[in-house]
Backbone as JSON Lines, residues from 0, in Angstrom:
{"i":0,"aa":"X","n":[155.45,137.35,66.64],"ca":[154.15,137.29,66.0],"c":[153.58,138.7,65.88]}
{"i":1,"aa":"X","n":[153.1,139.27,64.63],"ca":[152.68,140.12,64.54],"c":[151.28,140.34,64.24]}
{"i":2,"aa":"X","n":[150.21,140.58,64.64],"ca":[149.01,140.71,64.88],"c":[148.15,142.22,64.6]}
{"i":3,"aa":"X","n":[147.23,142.27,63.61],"ca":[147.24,143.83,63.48],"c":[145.51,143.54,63.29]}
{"i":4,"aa":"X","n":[144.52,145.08,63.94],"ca":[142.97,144.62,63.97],"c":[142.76,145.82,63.19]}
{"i":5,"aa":"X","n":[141.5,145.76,62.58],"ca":[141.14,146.61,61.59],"c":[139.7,146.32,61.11]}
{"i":6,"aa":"X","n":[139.07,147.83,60.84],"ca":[137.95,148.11,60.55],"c":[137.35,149.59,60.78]}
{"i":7,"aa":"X","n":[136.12,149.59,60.1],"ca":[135.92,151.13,59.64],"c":[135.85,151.93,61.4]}
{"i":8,"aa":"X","n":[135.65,152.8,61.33],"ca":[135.6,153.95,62.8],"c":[134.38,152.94,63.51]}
{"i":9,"aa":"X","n":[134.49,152.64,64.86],"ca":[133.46,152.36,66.14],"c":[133.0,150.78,66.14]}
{"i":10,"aa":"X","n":[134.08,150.28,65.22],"ca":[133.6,148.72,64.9],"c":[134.29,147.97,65.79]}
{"i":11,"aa":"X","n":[134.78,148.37,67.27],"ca":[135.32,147.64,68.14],"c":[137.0,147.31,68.19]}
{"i":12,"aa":"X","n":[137.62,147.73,67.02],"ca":[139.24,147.1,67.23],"c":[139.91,147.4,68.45]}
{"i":13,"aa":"X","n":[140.12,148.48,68.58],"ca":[140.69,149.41,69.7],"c":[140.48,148.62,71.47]}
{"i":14,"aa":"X","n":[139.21,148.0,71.58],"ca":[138.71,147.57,72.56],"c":[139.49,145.97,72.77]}
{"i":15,"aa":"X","n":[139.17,145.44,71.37],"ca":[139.71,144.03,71.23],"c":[141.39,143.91,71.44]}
{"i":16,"aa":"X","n":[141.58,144.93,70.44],"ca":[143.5,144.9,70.6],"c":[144.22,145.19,72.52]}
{"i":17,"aa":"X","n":[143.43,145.56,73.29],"ca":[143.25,145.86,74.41],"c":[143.33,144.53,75.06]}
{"i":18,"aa":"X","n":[141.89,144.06,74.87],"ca":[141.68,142.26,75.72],"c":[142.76,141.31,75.08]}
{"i":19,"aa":"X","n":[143.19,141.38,73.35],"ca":[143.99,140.52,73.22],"c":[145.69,140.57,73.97]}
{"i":20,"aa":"X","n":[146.14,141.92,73.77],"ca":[147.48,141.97,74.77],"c":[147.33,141.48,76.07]}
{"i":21,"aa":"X","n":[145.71,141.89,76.97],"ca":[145.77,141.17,78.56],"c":[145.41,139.89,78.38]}
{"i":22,"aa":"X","n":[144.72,139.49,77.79],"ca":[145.08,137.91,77.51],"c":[146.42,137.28,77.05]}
{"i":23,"aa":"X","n":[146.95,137.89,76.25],"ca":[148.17,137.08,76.32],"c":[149.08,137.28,77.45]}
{"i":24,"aa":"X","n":[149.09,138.52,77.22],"ca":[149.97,138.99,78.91],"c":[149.52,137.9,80.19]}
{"i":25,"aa":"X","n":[148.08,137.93,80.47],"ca":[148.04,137.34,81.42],"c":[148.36,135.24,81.24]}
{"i":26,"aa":"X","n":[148.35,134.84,79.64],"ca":[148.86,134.0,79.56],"c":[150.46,133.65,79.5]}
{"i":27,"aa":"X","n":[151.22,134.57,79.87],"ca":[152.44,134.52,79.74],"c":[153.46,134.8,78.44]}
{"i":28,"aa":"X","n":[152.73,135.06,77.84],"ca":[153.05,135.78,76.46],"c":[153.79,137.41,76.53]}
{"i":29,"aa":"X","n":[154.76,137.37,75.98],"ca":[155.33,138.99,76.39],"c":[154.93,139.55,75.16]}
{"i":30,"aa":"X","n":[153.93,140.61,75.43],"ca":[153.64,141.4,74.04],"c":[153.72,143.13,74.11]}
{"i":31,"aa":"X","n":[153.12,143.75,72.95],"ca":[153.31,145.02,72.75],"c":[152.22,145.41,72.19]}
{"i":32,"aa":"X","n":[151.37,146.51,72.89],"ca":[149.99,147.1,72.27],"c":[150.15,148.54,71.4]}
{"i":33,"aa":"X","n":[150.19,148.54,70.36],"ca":[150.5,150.06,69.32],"c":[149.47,150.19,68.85]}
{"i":34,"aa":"X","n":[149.54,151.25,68.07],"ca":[148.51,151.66,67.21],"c":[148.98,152.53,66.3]}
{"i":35,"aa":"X","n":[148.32,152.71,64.99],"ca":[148.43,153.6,64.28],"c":[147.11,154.7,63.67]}
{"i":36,"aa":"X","n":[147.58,156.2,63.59],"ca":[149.13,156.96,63.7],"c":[149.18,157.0,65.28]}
{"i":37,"aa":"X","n":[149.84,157.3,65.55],"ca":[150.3,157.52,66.91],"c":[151.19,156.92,67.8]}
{"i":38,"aa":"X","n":[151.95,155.9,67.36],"ca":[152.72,154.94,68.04],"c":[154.04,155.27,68.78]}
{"i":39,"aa":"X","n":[154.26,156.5,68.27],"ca":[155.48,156.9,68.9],"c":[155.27,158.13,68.91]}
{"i":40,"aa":"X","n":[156.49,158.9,70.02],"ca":[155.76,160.29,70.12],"c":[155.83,161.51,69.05]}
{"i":41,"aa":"X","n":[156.75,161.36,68.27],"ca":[156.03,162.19,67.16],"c":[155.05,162.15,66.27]}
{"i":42,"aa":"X","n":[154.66,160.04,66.19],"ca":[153.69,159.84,65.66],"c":[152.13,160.38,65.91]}
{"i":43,"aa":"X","n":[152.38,160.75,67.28],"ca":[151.12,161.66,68.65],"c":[150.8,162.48,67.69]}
{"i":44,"aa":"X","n":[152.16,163.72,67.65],"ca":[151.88,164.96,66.55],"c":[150.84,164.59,65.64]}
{"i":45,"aa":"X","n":[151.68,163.93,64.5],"ca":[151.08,163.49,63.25],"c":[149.55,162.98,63.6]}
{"i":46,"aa":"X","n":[149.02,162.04,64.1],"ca":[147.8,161.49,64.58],"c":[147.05,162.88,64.89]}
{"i":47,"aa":"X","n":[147.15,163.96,65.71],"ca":[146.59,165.2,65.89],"c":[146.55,165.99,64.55]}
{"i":48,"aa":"X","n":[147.29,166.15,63.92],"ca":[146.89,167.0,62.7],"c":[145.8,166.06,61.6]}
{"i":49,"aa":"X","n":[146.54,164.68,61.63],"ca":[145.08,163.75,60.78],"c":[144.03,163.83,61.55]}
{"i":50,"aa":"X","n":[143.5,163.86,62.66],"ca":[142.49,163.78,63.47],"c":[141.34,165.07,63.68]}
{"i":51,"aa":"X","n":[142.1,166.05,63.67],"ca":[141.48,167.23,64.08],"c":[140.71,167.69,62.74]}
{"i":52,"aa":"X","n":[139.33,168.03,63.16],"ca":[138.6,167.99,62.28],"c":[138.29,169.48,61.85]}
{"i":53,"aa":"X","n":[139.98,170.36,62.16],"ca":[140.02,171.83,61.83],"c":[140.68,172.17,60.5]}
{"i":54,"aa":"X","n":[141.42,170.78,60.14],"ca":[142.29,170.33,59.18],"c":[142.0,169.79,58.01]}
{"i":55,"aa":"X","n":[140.52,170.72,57.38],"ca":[139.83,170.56,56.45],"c":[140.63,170.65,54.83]}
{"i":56,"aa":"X","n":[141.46,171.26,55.07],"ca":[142.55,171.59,54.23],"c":[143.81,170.56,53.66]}
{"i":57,"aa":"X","n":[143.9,169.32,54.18],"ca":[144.77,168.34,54.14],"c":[143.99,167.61,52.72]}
{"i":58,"aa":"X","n":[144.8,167.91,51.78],"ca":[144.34,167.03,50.51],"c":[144.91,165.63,51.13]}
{"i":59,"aa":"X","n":[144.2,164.83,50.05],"ca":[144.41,163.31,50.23],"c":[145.96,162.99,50.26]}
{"i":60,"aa":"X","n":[146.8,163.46,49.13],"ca":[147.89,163.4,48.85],"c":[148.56,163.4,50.23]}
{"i":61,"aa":"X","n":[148.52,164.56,51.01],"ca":[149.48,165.07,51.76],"c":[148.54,163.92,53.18]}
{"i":62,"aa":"X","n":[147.64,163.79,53.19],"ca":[147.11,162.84,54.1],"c":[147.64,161.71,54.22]}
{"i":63,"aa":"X","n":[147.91,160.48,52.7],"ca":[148.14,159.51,52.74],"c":[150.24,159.47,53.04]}
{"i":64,"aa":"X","n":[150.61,160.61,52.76],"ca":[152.33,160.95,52.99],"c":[152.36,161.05,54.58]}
{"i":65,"aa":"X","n":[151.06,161.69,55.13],"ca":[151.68,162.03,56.97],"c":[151.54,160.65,57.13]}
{"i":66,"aa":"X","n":[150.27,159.73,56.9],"ca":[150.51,158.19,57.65],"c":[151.32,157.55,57.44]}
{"i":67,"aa":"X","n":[152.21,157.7,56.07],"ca":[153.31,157.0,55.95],"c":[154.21,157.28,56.45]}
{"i":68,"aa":"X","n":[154.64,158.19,56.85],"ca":[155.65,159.17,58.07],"c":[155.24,158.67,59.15]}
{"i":69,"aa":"X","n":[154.53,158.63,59.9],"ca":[154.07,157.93,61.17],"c":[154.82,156.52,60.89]}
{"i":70,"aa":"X","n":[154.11,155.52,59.74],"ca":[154.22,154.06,59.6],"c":[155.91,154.07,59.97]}
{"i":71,"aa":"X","n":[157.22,154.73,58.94],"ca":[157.82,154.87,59.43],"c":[158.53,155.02,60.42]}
{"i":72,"aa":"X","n":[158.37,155.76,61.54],"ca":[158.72,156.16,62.85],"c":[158.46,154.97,63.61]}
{"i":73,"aa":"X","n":[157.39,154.44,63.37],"ca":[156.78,153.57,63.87],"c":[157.43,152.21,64.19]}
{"i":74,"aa":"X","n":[157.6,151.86,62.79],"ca":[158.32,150.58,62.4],"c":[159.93,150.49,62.85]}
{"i":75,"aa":"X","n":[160.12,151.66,62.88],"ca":[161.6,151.56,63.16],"c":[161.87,151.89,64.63]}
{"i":76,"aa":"X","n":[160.6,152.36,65.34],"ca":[161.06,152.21,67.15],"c":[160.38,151.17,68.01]}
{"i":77,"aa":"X","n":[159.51,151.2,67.29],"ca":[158.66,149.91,68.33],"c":[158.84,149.04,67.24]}
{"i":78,"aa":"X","n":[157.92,148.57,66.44],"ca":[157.21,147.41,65.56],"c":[158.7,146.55,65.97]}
{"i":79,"aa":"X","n":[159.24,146.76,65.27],"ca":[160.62,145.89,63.88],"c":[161.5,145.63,65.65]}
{"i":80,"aa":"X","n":[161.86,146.88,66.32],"ca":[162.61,146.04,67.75],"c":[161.96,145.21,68.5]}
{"i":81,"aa":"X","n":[160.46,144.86,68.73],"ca":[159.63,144.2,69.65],"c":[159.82,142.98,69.14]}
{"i":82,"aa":"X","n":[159.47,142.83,67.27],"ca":[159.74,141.7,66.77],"c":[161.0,141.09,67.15]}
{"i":83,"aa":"X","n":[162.09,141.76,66.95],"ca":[163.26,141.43,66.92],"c":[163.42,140.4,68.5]}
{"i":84,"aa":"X","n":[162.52,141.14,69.32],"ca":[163.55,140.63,70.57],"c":[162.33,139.77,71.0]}
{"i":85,"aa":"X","n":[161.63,139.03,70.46],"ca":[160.14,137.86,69.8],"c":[159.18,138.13,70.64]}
{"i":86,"aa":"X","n":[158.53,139.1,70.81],"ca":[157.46,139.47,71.1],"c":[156.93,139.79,70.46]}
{"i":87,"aa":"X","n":[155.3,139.81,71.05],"ca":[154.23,139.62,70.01],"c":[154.05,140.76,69.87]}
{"i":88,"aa":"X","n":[153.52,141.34,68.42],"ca":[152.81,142.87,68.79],"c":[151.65,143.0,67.95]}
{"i":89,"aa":"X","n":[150.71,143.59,68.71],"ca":[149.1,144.01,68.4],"c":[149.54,145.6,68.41]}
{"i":90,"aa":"X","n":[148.99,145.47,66.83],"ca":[148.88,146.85,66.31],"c":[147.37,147.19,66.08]}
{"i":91,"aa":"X","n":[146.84,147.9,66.55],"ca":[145.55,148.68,66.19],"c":[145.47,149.57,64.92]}
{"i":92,"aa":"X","n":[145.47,149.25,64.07],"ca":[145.56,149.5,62.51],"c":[147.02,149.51,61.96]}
{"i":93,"aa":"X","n":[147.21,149.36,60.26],"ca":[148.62,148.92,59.94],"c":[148.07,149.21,58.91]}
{"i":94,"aa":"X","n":[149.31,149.04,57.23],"ca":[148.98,149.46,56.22],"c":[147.63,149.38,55.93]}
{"i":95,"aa":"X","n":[146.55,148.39,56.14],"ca":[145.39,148.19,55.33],"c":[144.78,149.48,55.56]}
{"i":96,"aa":"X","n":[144.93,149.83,56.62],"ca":[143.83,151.28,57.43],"c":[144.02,152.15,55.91]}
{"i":97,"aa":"X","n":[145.54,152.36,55.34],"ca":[146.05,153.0,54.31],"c":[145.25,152.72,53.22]}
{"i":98,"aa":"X","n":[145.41,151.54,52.63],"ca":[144.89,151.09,51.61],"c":[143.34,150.93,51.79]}
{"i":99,"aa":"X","n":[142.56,150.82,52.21],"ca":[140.86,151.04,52.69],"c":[140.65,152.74,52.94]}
{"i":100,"aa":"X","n":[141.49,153.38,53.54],"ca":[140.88,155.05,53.61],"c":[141.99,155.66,52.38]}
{"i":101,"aa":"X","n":[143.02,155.58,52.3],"ca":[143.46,156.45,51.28],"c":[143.56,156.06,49.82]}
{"i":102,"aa":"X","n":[143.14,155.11,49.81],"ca":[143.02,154.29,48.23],"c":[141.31,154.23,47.95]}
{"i":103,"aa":"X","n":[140.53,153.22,48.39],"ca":[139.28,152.59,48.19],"c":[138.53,154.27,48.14]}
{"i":104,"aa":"X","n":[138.52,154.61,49.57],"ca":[137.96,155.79,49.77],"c":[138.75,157.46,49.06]}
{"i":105,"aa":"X","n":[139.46,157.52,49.29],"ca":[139.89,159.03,49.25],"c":[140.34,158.9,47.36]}
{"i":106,"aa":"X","n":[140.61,157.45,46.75],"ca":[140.82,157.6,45.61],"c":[142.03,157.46,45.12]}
{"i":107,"aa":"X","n":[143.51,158.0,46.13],"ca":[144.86,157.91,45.64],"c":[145.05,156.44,44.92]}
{"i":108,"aa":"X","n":[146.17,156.4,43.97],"ca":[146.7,155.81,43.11],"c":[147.31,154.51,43.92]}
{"i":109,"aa":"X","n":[146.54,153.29,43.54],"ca":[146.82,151.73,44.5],"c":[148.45,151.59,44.19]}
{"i":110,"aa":"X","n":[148.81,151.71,42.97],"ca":[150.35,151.57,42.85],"c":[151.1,152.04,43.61]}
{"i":111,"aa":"X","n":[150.49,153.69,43.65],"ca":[151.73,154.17,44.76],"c":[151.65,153.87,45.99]}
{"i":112,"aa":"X","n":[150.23,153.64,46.58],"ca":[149.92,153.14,48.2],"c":[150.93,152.04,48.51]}
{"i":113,"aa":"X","n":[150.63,151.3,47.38],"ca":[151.4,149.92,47.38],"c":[152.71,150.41,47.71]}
{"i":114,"aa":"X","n":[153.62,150.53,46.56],"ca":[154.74,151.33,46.99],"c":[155.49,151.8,48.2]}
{"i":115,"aa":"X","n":[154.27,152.66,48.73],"ca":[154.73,153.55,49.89],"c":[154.6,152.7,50.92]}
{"i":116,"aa":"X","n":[153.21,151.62,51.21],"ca":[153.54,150.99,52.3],"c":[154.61,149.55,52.69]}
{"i":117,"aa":"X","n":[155.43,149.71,51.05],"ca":[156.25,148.57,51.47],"c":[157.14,148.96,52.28]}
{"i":118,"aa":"X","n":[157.69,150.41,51.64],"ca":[158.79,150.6,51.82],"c":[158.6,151.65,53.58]}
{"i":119,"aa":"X","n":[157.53,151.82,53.53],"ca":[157.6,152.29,54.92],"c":[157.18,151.09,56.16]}
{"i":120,"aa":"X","n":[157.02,150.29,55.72],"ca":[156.63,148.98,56.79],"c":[158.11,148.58,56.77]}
{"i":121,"aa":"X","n":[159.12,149.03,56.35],"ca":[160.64,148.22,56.18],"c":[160.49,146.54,55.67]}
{"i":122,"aa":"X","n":[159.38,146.21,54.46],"ca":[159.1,144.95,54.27],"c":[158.36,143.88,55.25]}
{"i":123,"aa":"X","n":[157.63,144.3,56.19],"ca":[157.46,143.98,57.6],"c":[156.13,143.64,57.23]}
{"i":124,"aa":"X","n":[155.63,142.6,57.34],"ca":[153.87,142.1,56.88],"c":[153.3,141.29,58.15]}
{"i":125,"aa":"X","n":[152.2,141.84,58.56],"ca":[151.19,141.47,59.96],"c":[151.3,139.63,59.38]}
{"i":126,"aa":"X","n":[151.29,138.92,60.73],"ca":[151.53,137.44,60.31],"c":[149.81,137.25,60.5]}
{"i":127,"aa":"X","n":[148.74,137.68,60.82],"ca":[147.44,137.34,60.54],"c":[147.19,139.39,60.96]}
{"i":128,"aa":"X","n":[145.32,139.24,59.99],"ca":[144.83,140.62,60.5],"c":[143.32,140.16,60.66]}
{"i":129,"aa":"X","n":[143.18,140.8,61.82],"ca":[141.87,141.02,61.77],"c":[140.67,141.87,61.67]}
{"i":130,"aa":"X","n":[139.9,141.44,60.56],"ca":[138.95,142.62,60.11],"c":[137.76,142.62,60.39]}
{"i":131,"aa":"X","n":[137.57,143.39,61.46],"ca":[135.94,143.79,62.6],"c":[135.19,144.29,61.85]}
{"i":132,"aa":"X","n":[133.92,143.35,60.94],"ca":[133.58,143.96,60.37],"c":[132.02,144.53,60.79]}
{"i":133,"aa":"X","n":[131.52,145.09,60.46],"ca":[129.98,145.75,61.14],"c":[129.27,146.93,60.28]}
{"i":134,"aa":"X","n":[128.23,147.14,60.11],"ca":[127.16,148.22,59.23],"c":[128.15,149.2,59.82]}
{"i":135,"aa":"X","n":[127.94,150.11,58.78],"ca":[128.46,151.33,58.74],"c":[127.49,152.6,60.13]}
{"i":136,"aa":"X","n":[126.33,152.23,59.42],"ca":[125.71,153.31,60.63],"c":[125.64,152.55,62.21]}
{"i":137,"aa":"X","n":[126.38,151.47,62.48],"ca":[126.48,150.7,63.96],"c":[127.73,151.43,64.13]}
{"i":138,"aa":"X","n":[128.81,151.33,63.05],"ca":[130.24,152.08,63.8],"c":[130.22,152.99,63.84]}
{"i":139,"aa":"X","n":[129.51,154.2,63.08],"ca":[129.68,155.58,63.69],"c":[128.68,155.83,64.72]}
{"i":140,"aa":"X","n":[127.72,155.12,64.63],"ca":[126.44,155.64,65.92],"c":[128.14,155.21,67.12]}
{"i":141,"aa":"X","n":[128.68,154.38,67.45],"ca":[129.25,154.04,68.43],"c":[130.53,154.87,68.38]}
{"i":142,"aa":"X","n":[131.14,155.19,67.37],"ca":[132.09,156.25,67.41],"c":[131.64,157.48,67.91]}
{"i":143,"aa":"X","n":[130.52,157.85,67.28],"ca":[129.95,159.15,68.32],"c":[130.1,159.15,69.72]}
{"i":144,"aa":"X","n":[129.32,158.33,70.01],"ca":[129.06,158.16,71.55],"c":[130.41,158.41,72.43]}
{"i":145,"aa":"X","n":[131.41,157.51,71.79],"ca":[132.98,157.49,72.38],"c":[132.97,158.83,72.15]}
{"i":146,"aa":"X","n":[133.26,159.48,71.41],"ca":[134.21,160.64,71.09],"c":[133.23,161.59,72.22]}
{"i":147,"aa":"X","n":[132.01,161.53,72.1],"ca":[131.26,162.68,73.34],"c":[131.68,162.1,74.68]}
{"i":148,"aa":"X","n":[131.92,160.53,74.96],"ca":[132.2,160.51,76.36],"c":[133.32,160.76,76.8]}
{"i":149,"aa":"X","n":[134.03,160.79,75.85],"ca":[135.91,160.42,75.65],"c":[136.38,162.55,75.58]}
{"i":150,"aa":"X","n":[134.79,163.21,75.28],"ca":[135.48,164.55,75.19],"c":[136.57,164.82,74.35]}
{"i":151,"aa":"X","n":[136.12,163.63,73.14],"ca":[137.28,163.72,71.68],"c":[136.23,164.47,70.76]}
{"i":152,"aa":"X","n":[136.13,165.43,70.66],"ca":[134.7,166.05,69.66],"c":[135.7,166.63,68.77]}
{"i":153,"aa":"X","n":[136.95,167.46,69.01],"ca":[137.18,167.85,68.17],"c":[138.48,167.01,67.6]}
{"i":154,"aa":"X","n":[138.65,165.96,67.56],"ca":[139.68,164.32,67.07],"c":[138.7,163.63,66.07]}
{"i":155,"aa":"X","n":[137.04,164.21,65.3],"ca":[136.95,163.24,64.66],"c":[136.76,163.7,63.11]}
{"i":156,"aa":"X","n":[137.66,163.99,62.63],"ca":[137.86,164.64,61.41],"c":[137.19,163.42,59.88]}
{"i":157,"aa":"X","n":[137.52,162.24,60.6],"ca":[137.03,161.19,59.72],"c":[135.62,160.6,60.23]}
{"i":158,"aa":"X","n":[134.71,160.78,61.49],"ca":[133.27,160.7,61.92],"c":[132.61,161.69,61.01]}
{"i":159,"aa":"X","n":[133.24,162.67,60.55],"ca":[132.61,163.95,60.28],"c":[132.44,163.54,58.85]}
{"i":160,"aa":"X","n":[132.95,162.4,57.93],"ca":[132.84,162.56,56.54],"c":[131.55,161.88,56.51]}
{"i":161,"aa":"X","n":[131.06,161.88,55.32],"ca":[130.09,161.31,54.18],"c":[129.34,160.0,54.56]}
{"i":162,"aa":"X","n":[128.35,159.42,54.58],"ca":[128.05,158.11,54.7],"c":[128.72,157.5,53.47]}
{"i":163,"aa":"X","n":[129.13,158.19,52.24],"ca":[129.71,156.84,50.96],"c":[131.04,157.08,51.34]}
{"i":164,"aa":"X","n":[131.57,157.79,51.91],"ca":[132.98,157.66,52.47],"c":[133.13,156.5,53.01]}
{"i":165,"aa":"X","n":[132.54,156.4,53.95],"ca":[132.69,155.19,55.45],"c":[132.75,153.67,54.0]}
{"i":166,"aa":"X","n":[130.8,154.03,53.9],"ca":[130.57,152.6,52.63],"c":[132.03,152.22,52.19]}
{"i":167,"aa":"X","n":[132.29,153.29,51.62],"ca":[133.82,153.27,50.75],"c":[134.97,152.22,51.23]}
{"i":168,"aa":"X","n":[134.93,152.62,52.76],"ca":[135.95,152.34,53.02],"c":[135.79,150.63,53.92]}
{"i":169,"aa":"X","n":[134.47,150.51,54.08],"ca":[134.19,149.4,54.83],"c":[134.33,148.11,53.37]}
{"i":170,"aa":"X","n":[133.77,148.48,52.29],"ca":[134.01,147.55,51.04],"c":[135.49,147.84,50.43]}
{"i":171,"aa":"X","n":[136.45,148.64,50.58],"ca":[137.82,148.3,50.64],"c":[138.13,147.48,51.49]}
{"i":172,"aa":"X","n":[137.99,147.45,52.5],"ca":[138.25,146.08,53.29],"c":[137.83,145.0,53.16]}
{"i":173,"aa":"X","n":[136.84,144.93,52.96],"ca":[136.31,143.81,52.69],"c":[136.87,143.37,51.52]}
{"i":174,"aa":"X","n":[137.49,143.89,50.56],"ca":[137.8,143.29,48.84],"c":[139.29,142.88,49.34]}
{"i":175,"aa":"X","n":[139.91,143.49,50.66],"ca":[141.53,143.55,50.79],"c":[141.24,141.73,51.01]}
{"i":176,"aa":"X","n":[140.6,141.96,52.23],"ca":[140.53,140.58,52.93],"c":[140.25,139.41,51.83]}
{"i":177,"aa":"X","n":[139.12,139.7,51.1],"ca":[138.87,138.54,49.79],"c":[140.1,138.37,49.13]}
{"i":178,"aa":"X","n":[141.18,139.53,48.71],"ca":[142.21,138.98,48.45],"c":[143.6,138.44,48.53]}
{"i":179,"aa":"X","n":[143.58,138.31,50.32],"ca":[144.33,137.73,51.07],"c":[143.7,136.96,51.83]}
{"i":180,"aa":"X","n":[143.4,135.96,52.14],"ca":[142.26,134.65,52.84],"c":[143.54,134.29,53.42]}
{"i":181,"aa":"X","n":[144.77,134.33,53.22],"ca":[146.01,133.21,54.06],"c":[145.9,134.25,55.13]}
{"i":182,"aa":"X","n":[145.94,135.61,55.33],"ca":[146.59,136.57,56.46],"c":[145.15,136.65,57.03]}
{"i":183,"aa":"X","n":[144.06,137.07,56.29],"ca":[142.66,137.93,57.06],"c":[142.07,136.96,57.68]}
{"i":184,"aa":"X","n":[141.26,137.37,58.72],"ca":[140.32,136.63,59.42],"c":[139.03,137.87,59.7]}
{"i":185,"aa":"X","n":[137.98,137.7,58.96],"ca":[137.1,138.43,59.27],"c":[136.16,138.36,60.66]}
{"i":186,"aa":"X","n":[136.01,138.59,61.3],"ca":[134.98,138.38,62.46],"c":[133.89,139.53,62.47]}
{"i":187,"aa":"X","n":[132.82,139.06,63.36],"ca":[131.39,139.9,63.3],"c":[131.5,140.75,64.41]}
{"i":188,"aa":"X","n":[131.62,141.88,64.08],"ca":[131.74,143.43,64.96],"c":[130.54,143.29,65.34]}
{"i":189,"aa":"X","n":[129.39,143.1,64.92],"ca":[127.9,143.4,65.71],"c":[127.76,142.29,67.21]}
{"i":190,"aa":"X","n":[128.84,141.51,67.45],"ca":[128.63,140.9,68.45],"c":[129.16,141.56,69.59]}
{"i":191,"aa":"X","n":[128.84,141.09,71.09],"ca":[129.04,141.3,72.1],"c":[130.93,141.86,72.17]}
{"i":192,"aa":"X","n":[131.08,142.3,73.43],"ca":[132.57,142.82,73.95],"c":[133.54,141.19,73.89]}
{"i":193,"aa":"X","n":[132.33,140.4,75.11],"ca":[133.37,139.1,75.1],"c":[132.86,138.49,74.18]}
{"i":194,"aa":"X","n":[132.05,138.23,73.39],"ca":[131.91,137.02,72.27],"c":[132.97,137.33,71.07]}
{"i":195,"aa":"X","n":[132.94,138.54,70.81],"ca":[134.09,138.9,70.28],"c":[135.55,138.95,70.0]}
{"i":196,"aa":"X","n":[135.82,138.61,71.95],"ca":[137.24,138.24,72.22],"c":[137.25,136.98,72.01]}
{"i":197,"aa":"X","n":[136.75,136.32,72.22],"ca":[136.49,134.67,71.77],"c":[136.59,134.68,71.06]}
{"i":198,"aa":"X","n":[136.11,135.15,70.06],"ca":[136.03,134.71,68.77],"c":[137.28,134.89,68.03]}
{"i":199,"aa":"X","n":[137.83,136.37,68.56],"ca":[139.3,136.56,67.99],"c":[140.39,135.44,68.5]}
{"i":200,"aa":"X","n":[140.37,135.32,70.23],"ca":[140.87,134.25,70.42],"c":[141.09,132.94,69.91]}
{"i":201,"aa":"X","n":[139.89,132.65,69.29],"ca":[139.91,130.97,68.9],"c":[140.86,130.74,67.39]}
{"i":202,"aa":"X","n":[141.25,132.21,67.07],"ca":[142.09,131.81,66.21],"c":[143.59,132.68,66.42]}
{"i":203,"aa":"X","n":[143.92,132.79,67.98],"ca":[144.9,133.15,67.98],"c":[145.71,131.92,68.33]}
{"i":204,"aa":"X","n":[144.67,130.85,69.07],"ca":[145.31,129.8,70.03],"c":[146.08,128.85,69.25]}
{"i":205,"aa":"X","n":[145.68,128.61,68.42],"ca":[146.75,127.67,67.39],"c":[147.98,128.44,67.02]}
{"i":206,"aa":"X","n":[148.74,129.73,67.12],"ca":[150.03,130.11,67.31],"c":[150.63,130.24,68.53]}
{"i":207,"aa":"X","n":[149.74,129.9,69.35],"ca":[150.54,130.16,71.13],"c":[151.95,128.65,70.92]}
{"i":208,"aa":"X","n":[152.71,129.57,71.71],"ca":[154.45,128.8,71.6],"c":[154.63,128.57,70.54]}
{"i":209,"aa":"X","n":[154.26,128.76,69.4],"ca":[155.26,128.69,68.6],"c":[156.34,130.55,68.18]}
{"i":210,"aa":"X","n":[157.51,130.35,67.83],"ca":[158.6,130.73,68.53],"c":[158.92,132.02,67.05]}
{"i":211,"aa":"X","n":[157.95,131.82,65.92],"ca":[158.12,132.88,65.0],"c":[157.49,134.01,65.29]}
{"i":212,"aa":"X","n":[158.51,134.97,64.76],"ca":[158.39,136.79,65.55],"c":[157.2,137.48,64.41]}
């Protein structure tokens, strides 16, 4: 089972993809917690040069090519073997992150996004996603906060853009999800830590034991 959470910067995924692996874990479920970029260790690299907000210089182009280089690496050391050997895996962002910041927002060409993230997912599609959704000025007021407590000040290269950036990218998601209703499940980011996990939960529980990767 493949499981992937998503939404604009400080809207909670990161936290949730967290409680959902110890919940299953602690339900007996053998799973795998990733994220993207960063999932593997060169993906680390890559995630530091997108992140660093010294890297003012990264056109979109060459932006939306490093995540697909990551997606790659990615898919082919963790994702695609975890599946293989039927464990679950919670990914903390996956192509959509692509298609919502480097398409909706940054503007690149949907054909080629398309394109690039087939062939770098190795054909590999999240079996549900979930999209945390929440006001734009709730996720960065809360992305701030992290990044000053977390002593990530200089990792937020994408906190640092535009309020119609974010807009941008929070209504790409939202249009992805309208046009996939079989995979998305939207839930309300403005709620609590645990009402939240609940809430994600109540629609994980109808795939527990069943035996597809």
């Amino acid at each position: 089972m493949f499981v992937t959470l998503e939404g604009i910067e400080g809207c909670g995924k990161s936290t949730q993809a967290r409680r959902l692996v110890d919940r299953l874990e602690g339900g007996g479920v053998s799973s795998v917690l990733t994220l993207e970029p960063g999932g593997t260790p060169i993906g680390k690299e890559i995630r530091r040069i997108l992140l660093d907000s010294k890297n003012q210089d990264l056109s979109p182009l060459s932006e939306l090519l490093l995540y697909e280089a990551d997606r790659v690496l990615h898919m082919e050391m963790v994702i695609k073997p975890a599946l293989v050997r039927k464990k679950w895996v919670v990914c903390d962002r996956f192509f959509d992150a692509t298609t919502a910041y480097q398409g909706y927002a940054r503007g690149q060409d949907s054909e080629l996004i398309k394109l690039l993230n087939e062939k770098a997912s190795l054909g590999i599609r999240p079996d549900i996603t979930f999209l945390i959704d929440c006001p734009v000025e709730v996720g960065l007021d809360r992305a701030l906060k992290r990044n000053k407590i977390m002593q990530q000040d200089g990792q937020d290269r994408f906190e640092k853009e535009e309020m119609n950036f974010h807009t941008a990218v929070r209504e790409g998601y939202l249009s992805i999800a309208r046009n996939e209703p079989a995979r998305f499940v939207v839930v309300d980011g403005t709620l609590g830590e645990d009402e939240l996990e609940e809430a994600i939960f109540s629609h994980i529980r109808p795939y527990l034991g069943k035996k597809s990767a």
